[in-house]
N, C-alpha and C positions, 0 to 999 in steps of 0.2 A: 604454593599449590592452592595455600585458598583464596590467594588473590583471584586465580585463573577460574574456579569455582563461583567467587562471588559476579566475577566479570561476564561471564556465560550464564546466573541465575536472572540476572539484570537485562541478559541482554532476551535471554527467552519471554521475563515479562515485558519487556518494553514493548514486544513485536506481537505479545499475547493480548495488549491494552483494547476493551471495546469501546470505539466512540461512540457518542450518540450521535443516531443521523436526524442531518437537518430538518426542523420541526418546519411543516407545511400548513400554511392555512385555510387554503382552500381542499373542498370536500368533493371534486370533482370526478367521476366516476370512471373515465377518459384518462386524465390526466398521470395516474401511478402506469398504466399501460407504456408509455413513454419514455417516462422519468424511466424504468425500467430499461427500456429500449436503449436509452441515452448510455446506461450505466452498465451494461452487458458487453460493450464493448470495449470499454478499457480493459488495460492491460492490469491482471495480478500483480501486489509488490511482488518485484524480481527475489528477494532475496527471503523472506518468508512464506510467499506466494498467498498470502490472504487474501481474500477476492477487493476488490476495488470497492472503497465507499465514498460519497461525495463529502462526508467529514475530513479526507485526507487535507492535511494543511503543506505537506513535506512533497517536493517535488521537483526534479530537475529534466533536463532535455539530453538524452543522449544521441549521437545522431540525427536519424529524425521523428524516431518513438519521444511523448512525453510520458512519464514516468509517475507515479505517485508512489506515496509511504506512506505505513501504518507506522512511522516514528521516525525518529530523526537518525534512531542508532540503525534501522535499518538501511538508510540513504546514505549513512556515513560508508556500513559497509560494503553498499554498492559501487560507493563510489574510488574504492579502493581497487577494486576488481573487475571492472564492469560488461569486461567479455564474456566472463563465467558465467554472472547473472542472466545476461541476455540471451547466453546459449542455452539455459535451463527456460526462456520461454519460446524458445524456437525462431529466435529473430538473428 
């Protein structure tokens, strides 16, 4: 039992982790209007549903949605299941 505890504590922070997003150098006024635009339409992790960030490094193609993860342990569990997830974004 407290394996199963500590397995589920691990796997809530993993999915909990904030990255930092990618530091920009230009101060253009324009330019976050966009990046925005760009980043609205990806798709939520499936399996935590945290909103998409362009820090995501974890990502696979199902069909023909491509996918990102806020961690690897999330990607693991999608990819055990992956009808489930999908069904909970409406795809």
């Amino acid at each position: 039992m407290k394996y199963v505890l500590v397995a589920a504590a691990l796997f809530i922070m993993s999915c909990a982790q904030q990255s930092k997003p990618a530091e920009t150098t230009t101060t253009a006024a324009t330019e976050p209007a966009t990046t925005t635009a760009a980043v609205s339409d990806k798709l939520p992790d499936p399996v935590c549903e945290m909103p998409y960030d362009t820090s995501y490094q974890e990502w696979t193609v199902y069909k023909t949605d491509t996918l990102h993860f806020c961690s690897s342990t999330c990607k693991e569990v999608f990819l055990k299941a992956p009808d489930k997830y999908m069904a909970k974004l409406g795809k």
